[in-house]
C-alpha positions in Angstrom: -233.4 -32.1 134.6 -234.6 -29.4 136.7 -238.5 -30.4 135.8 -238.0 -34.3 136.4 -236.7 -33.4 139.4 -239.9 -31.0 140.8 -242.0 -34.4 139.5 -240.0 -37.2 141.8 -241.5 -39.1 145.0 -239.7 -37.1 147.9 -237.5 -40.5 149.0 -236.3 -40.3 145.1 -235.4 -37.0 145.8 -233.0 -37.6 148.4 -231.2 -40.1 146.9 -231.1 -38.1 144.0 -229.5 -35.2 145.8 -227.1 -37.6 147.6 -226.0 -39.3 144.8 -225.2 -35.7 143.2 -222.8 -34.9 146.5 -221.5 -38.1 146.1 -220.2 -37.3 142.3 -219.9 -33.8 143.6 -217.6 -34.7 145.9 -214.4 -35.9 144.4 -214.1 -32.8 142.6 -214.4 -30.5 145.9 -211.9 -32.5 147.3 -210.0 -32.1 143.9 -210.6 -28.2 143.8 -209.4 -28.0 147.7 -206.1 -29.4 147.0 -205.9 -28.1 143.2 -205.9 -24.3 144.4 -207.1 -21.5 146.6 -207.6 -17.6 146.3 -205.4 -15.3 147.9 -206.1 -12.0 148.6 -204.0 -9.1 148.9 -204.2 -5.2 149.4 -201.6 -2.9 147.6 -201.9 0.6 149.0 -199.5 2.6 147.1 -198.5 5.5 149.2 -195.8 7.9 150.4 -193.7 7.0 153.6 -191.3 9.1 154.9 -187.7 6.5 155.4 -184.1 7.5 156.0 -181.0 6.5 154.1 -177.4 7.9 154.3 -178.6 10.3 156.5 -181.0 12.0 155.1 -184.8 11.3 155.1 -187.1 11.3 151.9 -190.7 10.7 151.0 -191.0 7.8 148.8 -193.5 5.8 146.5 -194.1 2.5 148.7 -196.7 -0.3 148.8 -198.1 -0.7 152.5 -195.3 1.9 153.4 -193.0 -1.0 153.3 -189.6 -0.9 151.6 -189.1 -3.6 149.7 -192.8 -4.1 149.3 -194.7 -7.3 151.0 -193.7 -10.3 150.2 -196.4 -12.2 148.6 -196.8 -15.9 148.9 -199.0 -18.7 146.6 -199.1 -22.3 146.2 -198.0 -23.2 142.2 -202.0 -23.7 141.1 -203.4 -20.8 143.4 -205.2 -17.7 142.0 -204.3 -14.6 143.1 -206.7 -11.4 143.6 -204.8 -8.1 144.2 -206.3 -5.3 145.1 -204.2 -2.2 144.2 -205.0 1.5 145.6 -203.2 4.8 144.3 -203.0 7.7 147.1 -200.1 8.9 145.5 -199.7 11.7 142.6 -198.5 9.3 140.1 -199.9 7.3 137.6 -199.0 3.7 138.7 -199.3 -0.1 137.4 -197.8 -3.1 138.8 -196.3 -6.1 136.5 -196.0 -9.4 138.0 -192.6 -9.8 136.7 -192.2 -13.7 135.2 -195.9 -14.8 136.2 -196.9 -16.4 132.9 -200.1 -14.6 132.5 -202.1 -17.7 131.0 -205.0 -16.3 129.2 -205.0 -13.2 132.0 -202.9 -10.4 129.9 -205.1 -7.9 131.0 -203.1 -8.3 134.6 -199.6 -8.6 133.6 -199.2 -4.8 134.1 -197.1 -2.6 132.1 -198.0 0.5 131.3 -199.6 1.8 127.9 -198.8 -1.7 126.9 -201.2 -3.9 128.7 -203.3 -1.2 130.2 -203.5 2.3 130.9 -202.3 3.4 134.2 -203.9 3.4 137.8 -204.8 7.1 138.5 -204.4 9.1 141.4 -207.4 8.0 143.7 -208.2 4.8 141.6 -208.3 1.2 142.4 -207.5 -1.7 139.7 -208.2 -5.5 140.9 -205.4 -7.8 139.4 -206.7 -11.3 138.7 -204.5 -14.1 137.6 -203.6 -17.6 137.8 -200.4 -19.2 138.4 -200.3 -21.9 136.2 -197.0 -24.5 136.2 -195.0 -22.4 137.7 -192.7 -22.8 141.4 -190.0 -20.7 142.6 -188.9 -17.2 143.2 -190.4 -14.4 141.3 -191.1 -10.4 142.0 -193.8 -7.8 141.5 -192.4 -4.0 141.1 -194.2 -1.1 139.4 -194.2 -1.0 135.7 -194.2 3.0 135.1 -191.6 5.7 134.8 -189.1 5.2 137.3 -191.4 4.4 139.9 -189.9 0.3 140.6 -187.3 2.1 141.8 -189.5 2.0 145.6 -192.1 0.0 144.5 -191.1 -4.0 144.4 -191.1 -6.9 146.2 -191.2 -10.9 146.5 -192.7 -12.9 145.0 -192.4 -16.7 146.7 -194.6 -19.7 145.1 -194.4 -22.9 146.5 -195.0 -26.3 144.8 -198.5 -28.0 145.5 -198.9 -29.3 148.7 -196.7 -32.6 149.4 -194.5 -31.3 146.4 -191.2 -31.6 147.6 -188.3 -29.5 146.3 -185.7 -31.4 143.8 -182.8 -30.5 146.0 -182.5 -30.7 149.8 -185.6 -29.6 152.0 -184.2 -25.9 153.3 -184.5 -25.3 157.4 -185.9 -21.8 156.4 -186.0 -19.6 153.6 -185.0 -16.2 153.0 -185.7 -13.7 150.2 -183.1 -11.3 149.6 -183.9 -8.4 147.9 -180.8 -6.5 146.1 -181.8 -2.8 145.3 -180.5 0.9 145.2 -181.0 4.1 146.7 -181.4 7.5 145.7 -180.5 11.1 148.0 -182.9 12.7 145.3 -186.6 11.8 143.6 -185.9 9.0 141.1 -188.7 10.5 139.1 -186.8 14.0 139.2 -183.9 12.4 137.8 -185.0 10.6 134.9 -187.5 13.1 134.2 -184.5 16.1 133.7 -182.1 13.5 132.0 -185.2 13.1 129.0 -185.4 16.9 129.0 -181.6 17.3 128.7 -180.9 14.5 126.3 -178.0 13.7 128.9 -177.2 10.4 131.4 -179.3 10.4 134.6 -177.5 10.7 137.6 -176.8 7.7 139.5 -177.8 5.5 142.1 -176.3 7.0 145.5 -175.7 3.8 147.6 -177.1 -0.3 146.9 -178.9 -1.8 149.3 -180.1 -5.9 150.3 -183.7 -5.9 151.5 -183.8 -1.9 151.7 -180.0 -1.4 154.0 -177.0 0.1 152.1 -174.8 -1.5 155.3 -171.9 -0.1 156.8 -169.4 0.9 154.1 -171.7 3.9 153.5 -172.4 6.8 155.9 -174.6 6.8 158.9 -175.5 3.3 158.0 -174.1 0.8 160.5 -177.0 0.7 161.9 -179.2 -0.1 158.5 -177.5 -3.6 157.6 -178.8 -6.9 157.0 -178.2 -9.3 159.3 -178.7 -13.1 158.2 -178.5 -15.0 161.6 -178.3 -18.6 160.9 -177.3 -21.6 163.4 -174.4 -24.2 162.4 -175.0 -27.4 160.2 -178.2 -25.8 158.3 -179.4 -25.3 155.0 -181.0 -22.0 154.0 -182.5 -21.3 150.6 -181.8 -17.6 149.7 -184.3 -16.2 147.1 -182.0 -14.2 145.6 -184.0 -11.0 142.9 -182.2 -7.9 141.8 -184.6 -5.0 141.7 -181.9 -2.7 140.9 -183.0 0.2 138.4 -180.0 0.0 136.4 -177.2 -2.5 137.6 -176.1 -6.0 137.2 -175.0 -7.2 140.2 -171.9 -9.9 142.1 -173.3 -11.4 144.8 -171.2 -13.4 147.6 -171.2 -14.3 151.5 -167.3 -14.7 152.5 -166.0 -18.4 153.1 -169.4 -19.9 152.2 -170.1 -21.8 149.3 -173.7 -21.1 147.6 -175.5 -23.9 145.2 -177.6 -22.2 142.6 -180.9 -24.6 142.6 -182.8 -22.3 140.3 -183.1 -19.3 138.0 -186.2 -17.2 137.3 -188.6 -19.5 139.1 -187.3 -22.7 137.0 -184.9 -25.5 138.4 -181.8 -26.0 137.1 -179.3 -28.4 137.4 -177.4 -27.6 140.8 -173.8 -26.0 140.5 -172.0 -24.7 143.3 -170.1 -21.2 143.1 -168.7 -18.9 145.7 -170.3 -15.7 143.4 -173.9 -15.6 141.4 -174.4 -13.2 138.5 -177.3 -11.6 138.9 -179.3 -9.1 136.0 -182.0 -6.7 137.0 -185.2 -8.9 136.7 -183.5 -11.6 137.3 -184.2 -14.4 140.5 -181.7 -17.2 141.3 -182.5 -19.6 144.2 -179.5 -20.5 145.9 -178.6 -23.2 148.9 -176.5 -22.3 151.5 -175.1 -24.7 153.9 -173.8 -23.8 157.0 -170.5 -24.7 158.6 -171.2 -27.6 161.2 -170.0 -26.2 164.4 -170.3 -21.9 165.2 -167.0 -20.5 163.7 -165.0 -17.6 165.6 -166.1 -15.0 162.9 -168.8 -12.9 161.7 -168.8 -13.1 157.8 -169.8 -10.2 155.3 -172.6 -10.1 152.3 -171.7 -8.5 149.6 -173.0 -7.4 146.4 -171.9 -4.6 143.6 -172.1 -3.9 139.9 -170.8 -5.4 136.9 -170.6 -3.3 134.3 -169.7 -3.4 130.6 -170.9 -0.2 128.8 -169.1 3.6 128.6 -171.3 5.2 130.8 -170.8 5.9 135.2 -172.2 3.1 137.3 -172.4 3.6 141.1 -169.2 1.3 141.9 -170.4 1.3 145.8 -170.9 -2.2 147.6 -173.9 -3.1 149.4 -172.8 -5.5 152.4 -175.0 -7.6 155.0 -173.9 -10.0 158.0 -173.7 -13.5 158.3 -173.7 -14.2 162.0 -174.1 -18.0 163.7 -176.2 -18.4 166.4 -174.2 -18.4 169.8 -175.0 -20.9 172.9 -175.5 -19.2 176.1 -171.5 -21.0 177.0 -169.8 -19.5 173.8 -171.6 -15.9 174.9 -170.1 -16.4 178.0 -166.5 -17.4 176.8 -166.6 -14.6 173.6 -167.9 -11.8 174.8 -165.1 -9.8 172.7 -165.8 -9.0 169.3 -165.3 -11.6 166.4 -163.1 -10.8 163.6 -164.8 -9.6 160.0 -164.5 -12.3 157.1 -164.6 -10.3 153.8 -165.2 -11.9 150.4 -163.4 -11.2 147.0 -165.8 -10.0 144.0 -164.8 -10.0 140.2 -163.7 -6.9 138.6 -166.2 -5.1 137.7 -165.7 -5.8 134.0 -164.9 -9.2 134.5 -167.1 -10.4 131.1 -165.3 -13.6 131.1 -166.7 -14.7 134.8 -170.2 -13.4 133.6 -170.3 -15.4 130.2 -168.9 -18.7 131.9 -171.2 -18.4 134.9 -174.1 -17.7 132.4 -172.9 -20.8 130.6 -173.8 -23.0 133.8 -177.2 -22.4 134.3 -178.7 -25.7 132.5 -182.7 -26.8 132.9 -183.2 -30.0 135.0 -184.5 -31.5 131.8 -186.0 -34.9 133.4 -189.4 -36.8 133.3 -190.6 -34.6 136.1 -189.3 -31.3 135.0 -188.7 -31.4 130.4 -187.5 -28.6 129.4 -190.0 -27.9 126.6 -187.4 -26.6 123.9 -188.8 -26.0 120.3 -187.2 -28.4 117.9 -188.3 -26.6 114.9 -188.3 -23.2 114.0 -191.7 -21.2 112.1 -190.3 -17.8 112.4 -186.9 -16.8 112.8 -186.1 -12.9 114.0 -182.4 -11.3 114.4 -182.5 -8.3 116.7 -179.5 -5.6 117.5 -179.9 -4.2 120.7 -177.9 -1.3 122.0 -177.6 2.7 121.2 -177.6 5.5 118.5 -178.7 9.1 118.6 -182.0 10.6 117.9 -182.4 14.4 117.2 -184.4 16.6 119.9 -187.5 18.8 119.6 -187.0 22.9 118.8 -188.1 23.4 121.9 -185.8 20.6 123.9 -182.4 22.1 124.4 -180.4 18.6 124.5 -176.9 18.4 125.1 -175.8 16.0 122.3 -173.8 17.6 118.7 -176.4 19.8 116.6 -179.2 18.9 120.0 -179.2 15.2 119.6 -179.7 12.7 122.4 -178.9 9.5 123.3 -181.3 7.0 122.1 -181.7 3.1 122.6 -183.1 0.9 119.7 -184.0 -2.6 119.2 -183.4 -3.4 114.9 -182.5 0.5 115.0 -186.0 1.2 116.4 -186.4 3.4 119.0 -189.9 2.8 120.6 -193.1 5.2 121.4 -195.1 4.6 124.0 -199.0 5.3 122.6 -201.2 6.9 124.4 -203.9 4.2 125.3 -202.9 0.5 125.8 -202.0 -1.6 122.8 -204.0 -4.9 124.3 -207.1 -2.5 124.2 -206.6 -1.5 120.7 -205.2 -4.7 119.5 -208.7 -6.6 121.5 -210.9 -4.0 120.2 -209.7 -3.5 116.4 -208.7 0.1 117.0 -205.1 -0.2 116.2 -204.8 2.6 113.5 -202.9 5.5 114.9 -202.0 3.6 117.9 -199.0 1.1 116.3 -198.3 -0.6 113.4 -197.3 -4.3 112.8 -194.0 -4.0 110.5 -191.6 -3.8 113.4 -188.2 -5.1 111.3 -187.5 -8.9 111.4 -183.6 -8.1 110.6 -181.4 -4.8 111.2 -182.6 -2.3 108.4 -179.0 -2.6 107.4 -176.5 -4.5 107.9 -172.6 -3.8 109.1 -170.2 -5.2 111.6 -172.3 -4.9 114.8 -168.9 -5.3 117.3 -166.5 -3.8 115.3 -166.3 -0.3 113.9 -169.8 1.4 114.5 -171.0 3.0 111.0 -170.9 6.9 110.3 -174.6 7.5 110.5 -176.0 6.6 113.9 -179.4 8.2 113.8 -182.1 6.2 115.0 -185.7 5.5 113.7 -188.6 5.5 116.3 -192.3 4.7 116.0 -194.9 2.5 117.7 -194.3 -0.9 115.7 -195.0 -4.4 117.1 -194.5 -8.2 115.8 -197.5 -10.2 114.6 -197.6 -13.6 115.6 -200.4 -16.6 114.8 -201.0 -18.4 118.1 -198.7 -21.0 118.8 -195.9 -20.3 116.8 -192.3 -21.0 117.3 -189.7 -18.4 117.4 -185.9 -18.5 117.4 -184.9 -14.3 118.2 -181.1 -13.7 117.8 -180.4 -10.9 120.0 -177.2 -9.5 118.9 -175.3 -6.7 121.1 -174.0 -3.5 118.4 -170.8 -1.2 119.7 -172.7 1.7 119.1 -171.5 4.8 121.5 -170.5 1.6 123.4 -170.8 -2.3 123.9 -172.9 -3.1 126.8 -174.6 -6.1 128.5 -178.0 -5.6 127.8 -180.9 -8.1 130.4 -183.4 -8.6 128.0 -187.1 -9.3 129.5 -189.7 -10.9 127.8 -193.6 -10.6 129.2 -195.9 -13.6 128.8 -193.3 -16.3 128.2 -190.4 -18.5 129.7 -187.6 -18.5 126.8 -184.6 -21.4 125.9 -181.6 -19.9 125.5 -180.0 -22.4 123.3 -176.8 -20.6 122.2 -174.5 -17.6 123.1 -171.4 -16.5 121.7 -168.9 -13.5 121.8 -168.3 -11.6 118.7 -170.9 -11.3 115.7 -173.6 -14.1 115.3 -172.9 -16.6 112.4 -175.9 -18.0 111.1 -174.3 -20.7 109.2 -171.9 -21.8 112.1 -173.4 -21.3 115.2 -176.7 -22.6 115.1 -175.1 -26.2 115.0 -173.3 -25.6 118.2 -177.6 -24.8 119.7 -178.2 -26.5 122.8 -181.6 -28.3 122.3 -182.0 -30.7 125.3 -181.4 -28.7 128.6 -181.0 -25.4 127.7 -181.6 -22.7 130.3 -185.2 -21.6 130.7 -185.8 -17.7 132.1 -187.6 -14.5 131.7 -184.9 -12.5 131.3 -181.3 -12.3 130.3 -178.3 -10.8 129.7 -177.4 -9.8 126.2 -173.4 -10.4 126.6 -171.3 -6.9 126.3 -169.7 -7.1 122.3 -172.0 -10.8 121.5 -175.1 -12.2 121.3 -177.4 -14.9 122.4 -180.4 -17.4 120.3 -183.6 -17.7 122.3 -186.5 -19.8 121.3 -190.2 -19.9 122.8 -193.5 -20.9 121.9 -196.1 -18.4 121.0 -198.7 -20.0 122.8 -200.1 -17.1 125.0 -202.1 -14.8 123.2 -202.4 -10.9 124.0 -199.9 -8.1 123.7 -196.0 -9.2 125.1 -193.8 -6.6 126.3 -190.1 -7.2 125.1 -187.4 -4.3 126.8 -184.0 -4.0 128.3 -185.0 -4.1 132.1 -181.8 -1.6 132.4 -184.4 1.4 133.2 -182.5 4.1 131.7 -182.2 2.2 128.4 -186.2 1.7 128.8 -186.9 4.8 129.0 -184.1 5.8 125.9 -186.4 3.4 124.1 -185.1 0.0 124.1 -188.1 -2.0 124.0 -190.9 -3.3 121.9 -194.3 -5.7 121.6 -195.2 -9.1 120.4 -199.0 -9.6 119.4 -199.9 -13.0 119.8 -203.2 -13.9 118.2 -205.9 -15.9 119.5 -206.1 -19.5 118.7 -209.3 -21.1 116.9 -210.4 -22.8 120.1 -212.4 -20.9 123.0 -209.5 -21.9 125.3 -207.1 -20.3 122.9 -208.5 -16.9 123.1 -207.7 -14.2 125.5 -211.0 -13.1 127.3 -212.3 -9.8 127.5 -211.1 -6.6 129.9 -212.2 -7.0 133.3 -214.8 -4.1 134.6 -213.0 -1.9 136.4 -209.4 -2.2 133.7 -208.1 1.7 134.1 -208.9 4.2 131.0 -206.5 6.5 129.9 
């Protein structure tokens, strides 16, 4: 084309060059509206903040704590630019981002790429394809998202509306904890030990434990709203180790969405929220200013044998006064308080759970698969594991806690599995017979057997591209039932069926919900039962699956799905970006 071009009459020229704007043209204005790139600058670094009295150097992004809040249009590509100043080794997972094609960025650590040194910089590149709603970001290494986390808002595509009512403004709302001592201190001496880290010290919303805790009136949330408004509260619980009740007194919340997917709307005056976990909520304000100030609250729930920090975090609702009702109430309004759960209450967490259904309409299917090629039943919960000669650990006959997945307790390697998986260098790095059943069976809720000793190795599940899985995730009494949030990397997952007790394959499965089940990242293994989850394999790279509890993370309660390319060139996962990390 090029040399019948150089050969044309110069007035066929320009109409040859204007007929190619003209075709070029639609697909500008196309690409305008389709997406744009947004740029952002992590600098991870130390910042000095005080909590509870006491001031402590800790691992932040932008010195901010929670991190920034990042914001993208559903379509947009995102280019993050992170920086380590600190002495750790850092990554940072975009936690629920699909990761289309762009595993390389999802983030965690010896799993889709070897950690950001001190003094190095790592560009993460990705798309966000089909997906609107709440989400976070938090680092993916050690103990370190313990600091390091914040927001992440995308909103539809332009002239998009919402499927409920337009919100007046939005409001994340961060639920977290805080630590007196160095979170990386603490887990660090519980591995050595064998024992249970310490706990948290005090939970905070958006970084302030509030005023039931010392010195900390003056480090509360305040959520100033005016009357006869709706606010949508991006609710995410970045919480290291709790579940968490959530609730403003005498204000009823509508949950609109859950792990950036719409659900059908249902109104409750408490949400249920896991670590990992987003739910969108609406809250509608009273129509006139009432005479009281009313208090957010949020603490744990908590199922398993171990200590929990039982401390509530609480914020303030307060309603915008006129310049008269200042003048007329100048004295102090009285405190409305609401009432949590227990916080054992399993039965408000299993029915609430029970509620959160997918929109499932011509504008939003939920995209459950019908059919089943690989079918996978996985015990989650804890054992023992025995320590190293030169570990003294303080379990019988120096044992340690351990957490398994199929009685498997994983090793991290020591370079990333996506490299050796893209690069054919998997031998001595992991093997691919991670069990697709519990190496043996017994009664998983009942009476735990008399040899709990765990296996542990590197092992991952191989899976052909676009295969459909159905994983039974099946809680085990072991030391101790426990709620257990499950998160899996790469994928949204159906959860068609839950149930107390022991799974029954021959009963339960016809009780599956297969038109609007809930679709999420991440969820809660119910304390003593189970739940059936089904996605579609249709994302190849390497898929982090682990308990987003931290300490049962880093006990060993996680493993990796390889997805394999497709045959296509749009099936296949490209190769590393330049500047990936090396180990």
């Amino acid at each position: 084309m090029g040399c019948a071009y150089l050969s044309m009459p110069s007035f066929l020229k320009a109409m040859f060059l204007v007929l190619c704007s003209l075709s070029i043209l639609p697909e500008l204005t196309q690409a305008k509206h389709a997406r744009m790139t947004r740029h952002y600058k992590f600098n991870i670094k130390l910042q000095n903040i005080t909590r509870l009295c006491q001031t402590k150097s800790i691992v932040t992004v932008n010195g901010q704590f929670p991190g920034p809040r990042i914001i993208a249009r559903e379509g947009d590509r995102l280019v993050i630019k992170v920086v380590n100043h600190v002495q750790y080794n850092v990554t940072i997972h975009w936690h629920g981002i699909r990761q289309l094609k762009s595993g390389w960025a999802d983030g965690p650590a010896y799993i889709t790429q070897c950690p950001i040194q001190t003094g190095q910089t790592y560009v993460y590149n990705f798309t966000v394809i089909g997906q609107r709603g709440t989400l976070w970001w938090h680092a993916h290494i050690s103990w370190l998202r313990a600091t390091v986390h914040g927001p992440i808002v995308i909103l539809p595509k332009r002239h998009v509306p919402y499927p409920f009512t337009q919100p007046f403004k939005e409001v994340p709302i961060v639920l977290g904890d805080w630590w007196k001592a160095d979170t990386e201190t603490v887990i660090n001496q519980a591995m050595q030990t064998g024992s249970a880290p310490n706990i948290s010290d005090a939970h905070t919303i958006n970084g302030l434990p509030g005023p039931l805790y010392n010195c900390s009136a003056k480090d509360t949330f305040k959520l100033k709203v005016k009357p006869g408004k709706t606010y949508l509260l991006r609710l995410i619980n970045a919480a290291l180790n709790d579940e968490m009740f959530f609730s403003i007194a005498n204000h009823t919340l509508t949950v609109v969405e859950a792990d950036a997917v719409y659900v059908k709307p249902f109104s409750t005056s408490i949400v249920l929220i896991t670590p990992g976990q987003t739910t969108n909520v609406l809250l509608k304000t009273k129509s006139k200013a009432p005479k009281a100030t009313f208090v957010i609250a949020a603490r744990s729930y908590a199922t398993g044998p171990a200590s929990f920090d039982n401390t509530t975090t609480t914020g303030l609702l307060e309603y915008k006064k006129t310049s008269l009702s200042n003048k007329l109430n100048n004295h102090k309004l009285p405190l409305l308080r609401p009432v949590l759960p227990k916080f054992n209450d399993t039965v408000f967490a299993d029915n609430f759970n029970k509620k959160i259904r997918s929109l499932a309409n011509s504008r939003f299917p939920a995209k459950v698969p019908k059919t089943v090629d690989k079918h996978f039943f996985f015990t989650v919960g804890l054992g023992i594991s025995t320590c190293s000669q030169n570990q003294a650990c303080q379990g019988p006959n120096n044992t340690r806690v351990a957490a398994t997945i199929n009685n498997v307790s994983f090793v991290m390697p020591n370079i990333a599995l996506l490299q050796a998986h893209f690069f054919n260098q998997s031998k001595g790095v992991y093997t691919t017979d991670f069990p697709s059943n519990p190496p043996f069976k017994f009664n998983y809720t009942g009476t735990p057997p008399n040899n709990i000793m765990v296996t542990s190795g590197t092992k991952v599940v191989l899976l052909p591209f676009n295969t459909t899985v159905e994983l039974i995730l099946q809680d085990t009494s072991i030391i101790g039932a426990e709620s257990h949030p499950l998160h899996l990397h790469g994928f949204n997952f159906f959860i068609v069926g839950q149930g107390n007790g022991n799974f029954d394959p021959k009963k339960d499965p016809t009780k599956f919900n297969l038109v609007d089940p809930a679709e999420r990242n991440t969820a809660g293994v119910p304390s003593g039962g189970w739940i059936a989850l089904r996605f579609l394999a249709d994302n190849p790279g390497v898929w982090f699956m682990h308990c987003h509890l931290e300490v049962h993370t880093s006990w060993g309660l996680k493993m990796a799905w390889i997805v394999q390319d497709g045959k296509r060139r749009n099936q296949k996962l490209p190769p590393p970006p330049s500047d990936l990390p090396k180990c």
